[in-house]
C-alpha positions in Angstrom: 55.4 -1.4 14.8 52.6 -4.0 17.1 52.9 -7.1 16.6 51.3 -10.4 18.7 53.3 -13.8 19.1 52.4 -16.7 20.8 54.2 -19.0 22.5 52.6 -22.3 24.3 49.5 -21.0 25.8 50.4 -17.3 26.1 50.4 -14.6 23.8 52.7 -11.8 23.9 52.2 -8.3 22.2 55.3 -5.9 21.9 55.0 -2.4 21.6 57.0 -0.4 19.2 60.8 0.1 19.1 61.6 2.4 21.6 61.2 1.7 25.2 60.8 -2.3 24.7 57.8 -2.8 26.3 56.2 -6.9 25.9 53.0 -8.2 27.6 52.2 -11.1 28.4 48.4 -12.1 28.6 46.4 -15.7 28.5 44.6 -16.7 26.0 41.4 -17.4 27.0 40.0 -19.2 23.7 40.7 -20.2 20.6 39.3 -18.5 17.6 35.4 -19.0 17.0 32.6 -17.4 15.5 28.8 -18.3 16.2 26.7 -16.4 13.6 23.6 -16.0 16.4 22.5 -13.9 19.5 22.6 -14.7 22.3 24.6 -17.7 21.4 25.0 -21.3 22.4 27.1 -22.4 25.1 27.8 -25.8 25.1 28.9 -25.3 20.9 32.0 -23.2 22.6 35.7 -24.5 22.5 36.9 -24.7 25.4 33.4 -25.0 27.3 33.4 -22.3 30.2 34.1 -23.1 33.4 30.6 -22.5 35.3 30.9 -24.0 38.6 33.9 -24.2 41.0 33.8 -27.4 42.8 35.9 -25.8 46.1 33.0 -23.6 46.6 30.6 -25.0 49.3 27.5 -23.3 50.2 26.9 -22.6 53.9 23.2 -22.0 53.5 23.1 -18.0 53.2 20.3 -18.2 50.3 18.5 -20.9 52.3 14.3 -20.9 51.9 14.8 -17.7 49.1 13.3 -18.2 45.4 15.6 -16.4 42.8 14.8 -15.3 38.9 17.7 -15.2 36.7 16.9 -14.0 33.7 19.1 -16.0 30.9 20.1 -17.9 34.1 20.7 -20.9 30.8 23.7 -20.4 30.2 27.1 -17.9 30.7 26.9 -15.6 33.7 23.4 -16.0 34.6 24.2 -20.0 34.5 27.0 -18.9 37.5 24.3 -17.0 39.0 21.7 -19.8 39.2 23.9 -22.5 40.5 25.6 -20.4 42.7 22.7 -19.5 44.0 21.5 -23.1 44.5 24.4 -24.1 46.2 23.9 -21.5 49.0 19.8 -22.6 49.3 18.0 -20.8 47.0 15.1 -22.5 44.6 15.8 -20.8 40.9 13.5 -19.5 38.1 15.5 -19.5 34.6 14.2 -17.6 32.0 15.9 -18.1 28.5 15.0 -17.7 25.2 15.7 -20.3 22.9 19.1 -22.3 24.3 16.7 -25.2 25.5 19.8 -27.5 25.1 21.5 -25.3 27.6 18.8 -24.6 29.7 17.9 -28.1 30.4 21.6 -28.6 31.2 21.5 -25.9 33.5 18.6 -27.7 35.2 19.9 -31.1 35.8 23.0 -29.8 37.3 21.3 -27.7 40.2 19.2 -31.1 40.3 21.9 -32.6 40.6 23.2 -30.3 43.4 19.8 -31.2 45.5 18.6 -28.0 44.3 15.0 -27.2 42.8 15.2 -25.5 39.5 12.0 -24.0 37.1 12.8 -23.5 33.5 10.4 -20.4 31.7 10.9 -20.4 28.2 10.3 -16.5 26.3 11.1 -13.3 25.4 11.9 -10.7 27.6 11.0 -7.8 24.8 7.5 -9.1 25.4 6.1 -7.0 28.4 3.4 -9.9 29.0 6.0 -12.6 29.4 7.4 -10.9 32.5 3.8 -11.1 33.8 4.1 -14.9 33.1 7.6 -15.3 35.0 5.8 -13.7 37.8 3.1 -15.5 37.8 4.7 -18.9 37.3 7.0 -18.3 40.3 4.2 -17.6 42.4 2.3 -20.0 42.0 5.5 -22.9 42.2 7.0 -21.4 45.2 4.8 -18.6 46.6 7.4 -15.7 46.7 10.1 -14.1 45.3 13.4 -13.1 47.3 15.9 -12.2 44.4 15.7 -11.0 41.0 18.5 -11.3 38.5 18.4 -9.1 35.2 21.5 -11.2 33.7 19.8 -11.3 29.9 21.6 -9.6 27.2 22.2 -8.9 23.5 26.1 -7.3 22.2 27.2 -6.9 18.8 29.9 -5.5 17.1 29.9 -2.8 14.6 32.8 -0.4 13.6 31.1 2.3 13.3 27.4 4.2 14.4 26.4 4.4 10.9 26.8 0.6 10.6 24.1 0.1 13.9 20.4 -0.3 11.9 17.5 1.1 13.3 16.6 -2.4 14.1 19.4 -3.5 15.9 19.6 -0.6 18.1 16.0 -1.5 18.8 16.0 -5.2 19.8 19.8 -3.8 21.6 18.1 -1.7 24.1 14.6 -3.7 24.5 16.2 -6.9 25.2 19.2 -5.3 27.6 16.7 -2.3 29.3 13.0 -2.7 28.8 12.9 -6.5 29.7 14.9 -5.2 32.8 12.3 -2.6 32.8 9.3 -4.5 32.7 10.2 -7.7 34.8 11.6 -5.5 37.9 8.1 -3.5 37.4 6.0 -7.5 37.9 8.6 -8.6 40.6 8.6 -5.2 42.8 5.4 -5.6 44.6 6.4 -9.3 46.2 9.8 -8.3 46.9 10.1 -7.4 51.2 12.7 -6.4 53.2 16.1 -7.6 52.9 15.5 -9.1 49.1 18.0 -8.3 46.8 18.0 -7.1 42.5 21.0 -7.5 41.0 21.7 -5.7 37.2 24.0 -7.0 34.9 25.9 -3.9 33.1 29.0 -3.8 31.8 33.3 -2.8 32.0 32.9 -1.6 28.7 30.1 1.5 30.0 33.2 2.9 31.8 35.7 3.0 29.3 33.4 3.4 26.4 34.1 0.3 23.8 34.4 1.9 20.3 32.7 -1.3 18.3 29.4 -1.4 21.0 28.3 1.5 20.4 24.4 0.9 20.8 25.6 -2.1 23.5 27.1 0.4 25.8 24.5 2.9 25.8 22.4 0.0 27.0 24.7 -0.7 30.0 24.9 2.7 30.6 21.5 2.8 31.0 21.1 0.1 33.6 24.0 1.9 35.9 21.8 4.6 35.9 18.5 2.5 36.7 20.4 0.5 39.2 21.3 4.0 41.3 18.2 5.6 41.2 15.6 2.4 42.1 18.4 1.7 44.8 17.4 5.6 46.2 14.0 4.9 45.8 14.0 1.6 47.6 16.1 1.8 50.5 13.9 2.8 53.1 12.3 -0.5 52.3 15.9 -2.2 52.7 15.0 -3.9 49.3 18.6 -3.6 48.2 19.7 -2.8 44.1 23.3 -3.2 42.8 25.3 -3.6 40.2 27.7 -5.9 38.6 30.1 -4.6 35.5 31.7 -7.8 34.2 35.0 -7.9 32.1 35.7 -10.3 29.5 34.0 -14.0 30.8 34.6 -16.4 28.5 30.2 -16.4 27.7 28.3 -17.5 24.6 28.2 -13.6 24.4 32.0 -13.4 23.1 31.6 -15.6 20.0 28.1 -14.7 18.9 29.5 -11.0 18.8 33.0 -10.4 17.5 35.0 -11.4 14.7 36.9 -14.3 15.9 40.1 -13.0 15.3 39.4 -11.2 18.7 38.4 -14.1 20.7 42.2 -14.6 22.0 42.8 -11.5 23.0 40.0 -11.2 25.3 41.0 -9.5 28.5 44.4 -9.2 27.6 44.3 -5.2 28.0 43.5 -5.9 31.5 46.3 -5.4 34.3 45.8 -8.6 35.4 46.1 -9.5 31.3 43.3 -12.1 31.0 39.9 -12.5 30.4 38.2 -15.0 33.1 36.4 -18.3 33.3 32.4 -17.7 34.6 32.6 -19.6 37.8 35.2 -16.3 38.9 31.9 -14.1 39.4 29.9 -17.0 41.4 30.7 -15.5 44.9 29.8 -11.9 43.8 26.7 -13.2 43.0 25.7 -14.4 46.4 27.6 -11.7 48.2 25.3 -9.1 46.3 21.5 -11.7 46.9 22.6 -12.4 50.5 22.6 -10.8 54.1 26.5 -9.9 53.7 25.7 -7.3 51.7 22.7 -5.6 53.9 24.7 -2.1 53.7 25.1 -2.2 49.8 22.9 -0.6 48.0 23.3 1.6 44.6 26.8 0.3 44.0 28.5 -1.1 41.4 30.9 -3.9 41.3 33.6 -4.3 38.8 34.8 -7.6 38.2 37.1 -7.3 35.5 40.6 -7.9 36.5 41.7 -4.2 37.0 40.5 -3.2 33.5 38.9 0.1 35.2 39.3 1.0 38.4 38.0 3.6 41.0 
């Protein structure tokens, strides 16, 4: 017999009769559902944790223009303000989250930064020829390109995955990636950095995202063969396969009697606040990472390793 407990803000889980074995793991969030993809952040409880005030920029983005694509809210809102702390002006694309959005943009205001909001969707090949256009003519080049935007939801089984939602699945997580890296390649020079968003649950195979995985997958793949293709131009593509972050993502996809448990099948037996993957961000879009290329880095508390 499994069975969960919690006590104060922990959970524990114990594991059969034989061989006592109890875990511990924090619980990230209470239960909560949002019934709409990609989700809304600041409707979470508790609100993530985007920003860590300890972190100072030393200037290592400084005179570079970054696009973030749903750079609104979650990881690509880490992303964004990470990026404008180290120097960097930012281009957000988002879809509809304008109350997020418009957040986003105050705070890297805020920060002294110089922030340009670019409202669409990214299934639409012609709106990545507007991002591209938009940025050029605001800030004349583009440095970094961020393909953070992305659409999960749970289903037990393949036969529950609609020809539809496989569909808007792999054209909002792969042919928006497809298309904007396409507009953004020819103004990208050396030492510029594009940085793909996949996913922990591509190398362990997550039973309930089916069609989301396959996605991921997907991008792993695109992210080591453009990185071939581009690095005798030292235009430098990577990789970042996130664990559970506590993201609109989470609520607007499972049931929210998994929400507590996020992470907790981790080593480190947590899921993890957004402002954790900040510095990956700028180690990947900056000059310490000029011998990276083609990797992938997994941020997700030990969940897989090698």
């Amino acid at each position: 017999m499994n069975y969960d407990y919690k006590y104060g803000n922990s959970y524990y889980k114990y594991y059969g009769s034989e061989g006592l074995k109890i875990t511990k793991y924090h619980i990230l969030a209470p239960m909560q559902e949002q019934n709409k993809q990609p989700g809304f952040e600041y409707e979470m409880t508790p609100l993530p944790i985007f920003d860590n005030p300890d972190y100072k920029g030393s200037g290592k983005l400084k005179g570079k223009v970054a696009i973030v694509t749903g750079g609104d809210s979650g990881l690509g809102r880490v992303a964004s303000i990470y990026f404008a702390k180290e120097g960097a002006k930012v281009v957000i694309t988002y879809l509809n989250e304008e109350k997020d959005a418009l957040f986003t943009k105050r705070y890297i205001e805020d920060l002294g930064g110089e922030c340009l909001l670019i409202k669409g969707d990214l299934r639409d090949r012609e709106f990545s020829k507007i991002i591209v256009k938009k940025t050029i003519e605001k800030y004349g080049k583009i440095n970094i390109l961020v393909n953070n935007a992305g659409v999960q939801y749970q289903q037990d089984s393949l036969e529950c995955i609609s020809d539809e939602q496989f569909d808007k699945t792999m054209k909002v997580n792969v042919y928006g990636m497809f298309y904007l890296t396409k507009e953004v390649l020819p103004y990208l020079k050396s030492g510029d950095a594009i940085i793909n968003l996949s996913s922990v649950t591509t190398f362990y195979g997550e039973a309930q995202l089916i069609d989301y995985v396959t996605s991921k997958g997907a991008i792993v793949g695109f992210t080591r063969s453009l990185a071939r293709n581009l690095a005798l131009k030292n235009i430098r593509v990577n990789a970042i396969a996130p664990g559970f972050y506590w993201t609109a993502l989470q609520p607007a996809c499972w049931v929210k009697e998994k929400i507590p448990s996020l992470g907790s099948d981790a080593p480190m037996a947590r899921g993890a606040m957004p402002c954790e993957l900040g510095p990956t961000f700028v180690f990947l879009a900056s000059d310490d990472s000029s011998y990276v290329t083609g990797q992938v880095i997994h941020n997700n508390g030990g969940q897989v390793m090698g």
